[in-house]
N, C-alpha and C positions, 0 to 999 in steps of 0.2 A: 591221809596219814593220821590226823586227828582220831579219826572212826577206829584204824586197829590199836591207838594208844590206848583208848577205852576199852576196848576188846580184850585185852592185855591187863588193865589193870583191875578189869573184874573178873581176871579168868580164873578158874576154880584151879588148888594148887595140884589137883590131881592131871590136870591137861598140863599142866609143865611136867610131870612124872615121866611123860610118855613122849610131849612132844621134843626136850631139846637131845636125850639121847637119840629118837629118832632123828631128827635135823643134824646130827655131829654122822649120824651110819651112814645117812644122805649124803653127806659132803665127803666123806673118807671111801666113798666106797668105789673107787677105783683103786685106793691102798687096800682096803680089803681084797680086791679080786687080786694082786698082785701076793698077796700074802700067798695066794692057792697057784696061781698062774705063773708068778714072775719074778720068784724071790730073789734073783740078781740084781735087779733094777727097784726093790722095793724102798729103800732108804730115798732113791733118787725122788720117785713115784710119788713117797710120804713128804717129800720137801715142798714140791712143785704140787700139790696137791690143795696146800694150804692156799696159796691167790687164787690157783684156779677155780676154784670153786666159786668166784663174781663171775665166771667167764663160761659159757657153756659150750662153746663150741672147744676150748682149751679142754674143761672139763670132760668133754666126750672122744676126743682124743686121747684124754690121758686114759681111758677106760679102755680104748684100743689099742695102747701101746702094754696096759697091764696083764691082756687079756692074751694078746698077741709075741709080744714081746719077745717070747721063748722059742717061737718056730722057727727062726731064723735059720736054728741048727741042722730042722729036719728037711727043712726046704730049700734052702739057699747054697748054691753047692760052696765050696769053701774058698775057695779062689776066689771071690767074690767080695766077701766078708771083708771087715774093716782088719779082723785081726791075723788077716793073713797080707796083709799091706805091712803089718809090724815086722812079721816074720822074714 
């Protein structure tokens, strides 16, 4: 741990330029895919995204649920569905 404290604090400020927005795309990016994929569920997605992200196996679920999410409608006949239990 010591060794990347070092690392860190002689790193040239041009590697932070690049690295911590790439490390925030890395961690958001199952809200990213849901922006394009799944925008019903995206606030949900943006929430639960936030801890997920210590959690990899949470994390790549949440990528399958942002990617997936939407086919429910095309796949699933309706009867089936949660919102046809409302009805």
């Amino acid at each position: 741990m010591n060794e990347l404290i070092e690392v860190l604090k002689t790193a040239d400020p041009t590697f932070f330029m690049w690295f911590i927005p790439s490390f925030f795309a890395f961690w958001f990016f199952p809200t990213i895919l849901a922006l394009f994929f799944n925008r019903k569920a995206l606030k949900y997605i943006a929430i639960v995204n936030i801890p997920a992200g210590m959690s990899f196996l949470l994390w790549g679920a949440l990528i399958l649920f942002a990617v997936t999410g939407n086919l429910q409608e095309k796949y699933i006949p309706k009867r089936w569905r949660r919102e046809a239990v409302a009805e």
